[in-house]
N, C-alpha and C positions, 0 to 999 in steps of 0.2 A: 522434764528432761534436764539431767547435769549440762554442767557446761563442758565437761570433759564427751559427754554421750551427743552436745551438738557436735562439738570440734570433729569427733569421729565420721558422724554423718556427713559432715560437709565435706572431709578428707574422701570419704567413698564417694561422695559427688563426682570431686575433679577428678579424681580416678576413674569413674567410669566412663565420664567425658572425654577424658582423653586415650581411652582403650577403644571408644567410639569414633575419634576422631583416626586413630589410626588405623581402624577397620577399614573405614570410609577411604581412607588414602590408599590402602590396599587394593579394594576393592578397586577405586579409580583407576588404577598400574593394572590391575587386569582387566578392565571393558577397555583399554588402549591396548592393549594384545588383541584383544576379540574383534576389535575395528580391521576391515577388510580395504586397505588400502585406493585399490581400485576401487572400491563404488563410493569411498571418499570422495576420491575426482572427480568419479563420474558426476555427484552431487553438484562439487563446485562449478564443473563445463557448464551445466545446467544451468544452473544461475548466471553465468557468464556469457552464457549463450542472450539470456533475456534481456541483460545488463545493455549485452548488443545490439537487439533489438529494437530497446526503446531507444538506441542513440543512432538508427539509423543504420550501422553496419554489419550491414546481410554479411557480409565474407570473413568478418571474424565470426559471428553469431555460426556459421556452418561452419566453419574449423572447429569452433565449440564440442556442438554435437556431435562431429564425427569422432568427435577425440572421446565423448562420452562415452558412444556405441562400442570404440576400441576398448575400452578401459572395462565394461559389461562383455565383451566378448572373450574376451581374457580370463575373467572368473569363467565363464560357462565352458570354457576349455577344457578348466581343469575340471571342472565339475557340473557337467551337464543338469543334472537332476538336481543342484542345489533351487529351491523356493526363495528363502531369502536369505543377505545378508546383513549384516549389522553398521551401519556408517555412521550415528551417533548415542548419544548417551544423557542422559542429566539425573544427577543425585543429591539427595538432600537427606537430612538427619531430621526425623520428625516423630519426637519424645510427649506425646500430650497426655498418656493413658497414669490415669490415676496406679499406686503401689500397694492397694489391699481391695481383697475379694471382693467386701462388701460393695464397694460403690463399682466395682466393675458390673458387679450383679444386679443392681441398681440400673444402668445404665443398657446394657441389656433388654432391660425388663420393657425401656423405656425405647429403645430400638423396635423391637419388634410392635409395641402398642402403634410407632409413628410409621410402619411400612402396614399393619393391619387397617390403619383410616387413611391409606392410601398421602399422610403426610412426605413424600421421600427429599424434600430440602433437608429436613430436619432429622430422616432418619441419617443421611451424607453426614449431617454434622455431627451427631452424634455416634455415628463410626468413626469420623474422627479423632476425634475424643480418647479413642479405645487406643490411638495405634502410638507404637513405641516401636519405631524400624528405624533402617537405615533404606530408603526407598529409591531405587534404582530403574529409571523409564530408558530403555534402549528404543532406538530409532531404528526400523529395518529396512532396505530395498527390496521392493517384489521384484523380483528375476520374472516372473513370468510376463507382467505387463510394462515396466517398465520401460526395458530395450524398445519394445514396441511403439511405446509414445517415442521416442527418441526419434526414430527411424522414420515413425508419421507423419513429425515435425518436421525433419529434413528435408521429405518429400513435397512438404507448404513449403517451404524455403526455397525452392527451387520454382516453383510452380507460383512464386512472389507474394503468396499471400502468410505474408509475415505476422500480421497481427492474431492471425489463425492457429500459427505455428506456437507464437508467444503463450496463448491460451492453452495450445496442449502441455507444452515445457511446466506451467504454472499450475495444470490441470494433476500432473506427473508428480509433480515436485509434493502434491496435498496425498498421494497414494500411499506414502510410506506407513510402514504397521508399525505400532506400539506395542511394545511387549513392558509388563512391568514385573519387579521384582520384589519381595520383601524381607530381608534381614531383619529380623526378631532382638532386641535390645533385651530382652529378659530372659535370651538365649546365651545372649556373647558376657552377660553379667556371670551367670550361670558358671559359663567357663573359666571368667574371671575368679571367681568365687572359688574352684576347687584348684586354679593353679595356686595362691591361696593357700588351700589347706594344707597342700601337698609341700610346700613350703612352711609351714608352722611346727615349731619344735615341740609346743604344746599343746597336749591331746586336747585337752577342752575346747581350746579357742580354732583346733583345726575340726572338730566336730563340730562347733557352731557354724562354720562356715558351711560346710555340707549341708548343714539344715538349709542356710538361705539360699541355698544352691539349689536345695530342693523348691524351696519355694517360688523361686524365680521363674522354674522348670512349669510348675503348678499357676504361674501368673500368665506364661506364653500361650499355654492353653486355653485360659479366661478369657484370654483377649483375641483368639481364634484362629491364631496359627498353627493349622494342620492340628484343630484343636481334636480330632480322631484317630490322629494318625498313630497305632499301635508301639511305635519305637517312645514314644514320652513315657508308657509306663514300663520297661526296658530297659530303661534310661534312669529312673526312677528306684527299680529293684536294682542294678546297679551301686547308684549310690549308698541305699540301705544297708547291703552288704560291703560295702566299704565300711562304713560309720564300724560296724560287728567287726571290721578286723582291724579298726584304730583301737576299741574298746578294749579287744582282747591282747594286743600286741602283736601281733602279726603284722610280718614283712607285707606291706601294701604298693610298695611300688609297681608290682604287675599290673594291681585292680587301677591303680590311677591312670599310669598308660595305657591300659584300655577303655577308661572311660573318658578319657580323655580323648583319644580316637576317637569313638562312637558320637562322640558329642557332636565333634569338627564337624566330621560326616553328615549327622543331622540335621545341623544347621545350614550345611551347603546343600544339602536337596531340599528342605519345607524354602529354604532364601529363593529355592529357581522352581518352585509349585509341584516337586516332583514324586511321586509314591514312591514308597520303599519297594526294590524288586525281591519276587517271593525265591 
């Protein structure tokens, strides 16, 4: 490799890194939309309630809770039938998957041999391995039992057996559901790649981009994000037929704006586990 062909690589590095990074920040600005302010509270009463507890003061400890159940009774006002809400978040950028077929298929080969001898530490780590997201664990409130500890707790509170109460609030506090997400890096590369072309005055070098666009497209799938899901090769005919009217001269501004769309789009339903609606 030239030293001109490293310089480029490493230029695509920090560019990708830093398209990554400003997903990630995006992404952060909307699970802070999505956070349900009330069962924020309600979270924190909880804790504050136990806080109280352990230092002896039953009467803050039950302004706590009731201030909880207020803050939960509020949500189910407006919306009786909600299940759960969203009250926290944590995100991390986790890039470890090898950039060519072969050792993804390698490693693969090597997955399945360690869940068939019943190895599964090893198959973990070697999933691993494979992932290049941007990976997002939201925190939810169950509406349905939740309120309930609350209310049960209060009832030990009053009834003085506070250490009982403690156990339910802490018992409560372990209920919350996990939900996780996956944002695909060889999806938002992808994207990167044909904003890109779409910006290149010359045909070759905005053709070659398309190729790694494709291929990028062709690596998501390796690595097993919604690696069945019918829209990658959609997605795929798509681009080819763009490439056919760089080739030929054709005004392509239409075919980029809409694959450009469709991209967006795909990327935000395989990021939240979600099928294509027929």
């Amino acid at each position: 490799m030239s030293e001109n062909q490293i310089q480029q690589v490493s230029e695509a590095e920090v560019e990708l890194q830093q398209q990554t990074e400003a997903e990630k920040e995006q992404t952060i600005t909307e699970l802070e939309k999505r956070l349900v302010q009330e069962a924020v509270t309600a979270i924190a009463e909880t804790k504050k309630a136990i806080s109280a507890i352990e230092k002896n003061d039953n009467e803050a400890a039950i302004k706590a809770i009731e201030q909880a159940v207020g803050e939960l009774d509020v949500i189910l006002a407006r919306d009786p039938d909600l299940a759960v809400v969203p009250v926290d978040y944590a995100i991390a950028i986790v890039n470890n998957a090898p950039d060519d077929s072969k050792t993804i298929k390698d490693i693969r080969k090597e997955i399945k041999v360690a869940i068939n001898t019943g190895d599964f530490p090893l198959a973990r780590k070697l999933l691993n391995s494979l992932a290049s997201e941007i990976r997002v664990i939201v925190s939810n409130l169950p509406l349905a039992t939740y309120p309930e500890a609350l209310k049960q707790a209060a009832r030990l509170m009053d009834e003085g057996k506070t250490e009982t109460a403690r156990g339910v609030l802490q018992l409560a506090l372990s209920t919350l559901v996990m939900a996780e997400e996956y944002m695909p890096i060889p999806i938002l590369k992808a994207r990167n790649l044909i904003n890109k072309a779409e910006a290149e005055t010359d045909k070759d070098k905005a053709l070659q981009l398309l190729a790694e666009a494709q291929t990028q497209l062709h690596l998501s799938q390796e690595l097993g994000y919604a690696e069945a899901d019918a829209e990658y090769e959609e997605l795929k005919s798509e681009l080819k037929n763009l490439e056919k009217q760089l080739k030929s001269g054709e005004n392509s501004q239409n075919a980029f704006a809409k694959l450009k769309n469709n991209l967006t789009g795909f990327f935000k339903r395989i990021s939240l586990g979600q099928k294509k609606s027929s």
